[in-house]
C-alpha positions in Angstrom: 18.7 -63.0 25.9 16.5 -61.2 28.8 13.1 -60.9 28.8 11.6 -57.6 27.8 9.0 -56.3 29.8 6.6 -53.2 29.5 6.5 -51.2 32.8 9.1 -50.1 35.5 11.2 -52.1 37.5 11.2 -52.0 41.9 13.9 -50.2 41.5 13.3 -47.5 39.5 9.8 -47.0 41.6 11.8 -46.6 45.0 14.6 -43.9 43.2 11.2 -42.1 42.1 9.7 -41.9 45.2 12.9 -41.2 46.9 13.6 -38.2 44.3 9.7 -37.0 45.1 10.4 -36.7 49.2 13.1 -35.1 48.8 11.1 -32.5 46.6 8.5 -32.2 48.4 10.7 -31.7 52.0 12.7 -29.4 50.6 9.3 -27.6 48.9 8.2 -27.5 52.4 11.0 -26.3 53.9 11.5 -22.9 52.1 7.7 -22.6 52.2 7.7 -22.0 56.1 11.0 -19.6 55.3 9.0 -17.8 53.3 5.9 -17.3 55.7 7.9 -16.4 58.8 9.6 -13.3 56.2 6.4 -12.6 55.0 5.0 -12.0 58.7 8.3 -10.1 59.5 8.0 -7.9 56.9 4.4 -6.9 57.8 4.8 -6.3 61.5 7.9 -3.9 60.2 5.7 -1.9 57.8 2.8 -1.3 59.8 5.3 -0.2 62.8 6.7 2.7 60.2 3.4 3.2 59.2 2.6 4.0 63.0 5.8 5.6 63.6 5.4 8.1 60.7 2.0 8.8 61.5 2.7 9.7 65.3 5.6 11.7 63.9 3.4 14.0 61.5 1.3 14.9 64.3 3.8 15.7 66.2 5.3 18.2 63.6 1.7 20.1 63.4 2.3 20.5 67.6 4.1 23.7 69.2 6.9 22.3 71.3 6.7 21.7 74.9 7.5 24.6 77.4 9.0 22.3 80.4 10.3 18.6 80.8 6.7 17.8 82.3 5.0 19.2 79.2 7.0 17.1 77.4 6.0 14.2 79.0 2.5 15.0 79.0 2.5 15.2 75.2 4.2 11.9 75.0 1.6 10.6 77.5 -1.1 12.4 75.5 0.2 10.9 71.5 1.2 7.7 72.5 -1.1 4.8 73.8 0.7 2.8 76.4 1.9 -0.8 76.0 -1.1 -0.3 72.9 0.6 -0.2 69.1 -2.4 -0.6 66.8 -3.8 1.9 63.4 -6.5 2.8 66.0 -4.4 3.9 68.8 -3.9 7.3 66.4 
């Protein structure tokens, strides 16, 4: 007959702890997924945000006359190479 023992064998320990990494890799993994969506996400809503603002003050503005007036109001709305809530 074997000889019972309280407790758990090396074996069992090792499947444990291999069973928890793997958890805990996988955890991880879809963690970072989630971050770099998150951060995606943001940058796309504050550029409609930025987008939709410039475009409602465009619609309270007459239209331009000439080409060059055109560009002067582009010039004049938009802050060049500058994309930020206080460029508006």
């Amino acid at each position: 007959m074997k000889n019972k023992r309280d407790g758990f064998s090396m074996i069992e320990v090792m499947v444990g702890m291999l069973v928890l990494t793997f958890l805990v890799l996988t955890t991880d993994a879809y963690m970072v997924s989630l971050i770099k969506t998150n951060t995606s996400a943001k940058e796309i809503s504050q550029a409609t945000f930025i987008g939709n603002t410039g475009m409602e003050k465009l619609k309270g503005r007459r239209l331009p006359n000439s080409p060059m007036d055109a560009i002067r109001l582009i010039i004049n709305t938009v802050a060049i190479g500058t994309w930020s809530l206080s460029a508006i």
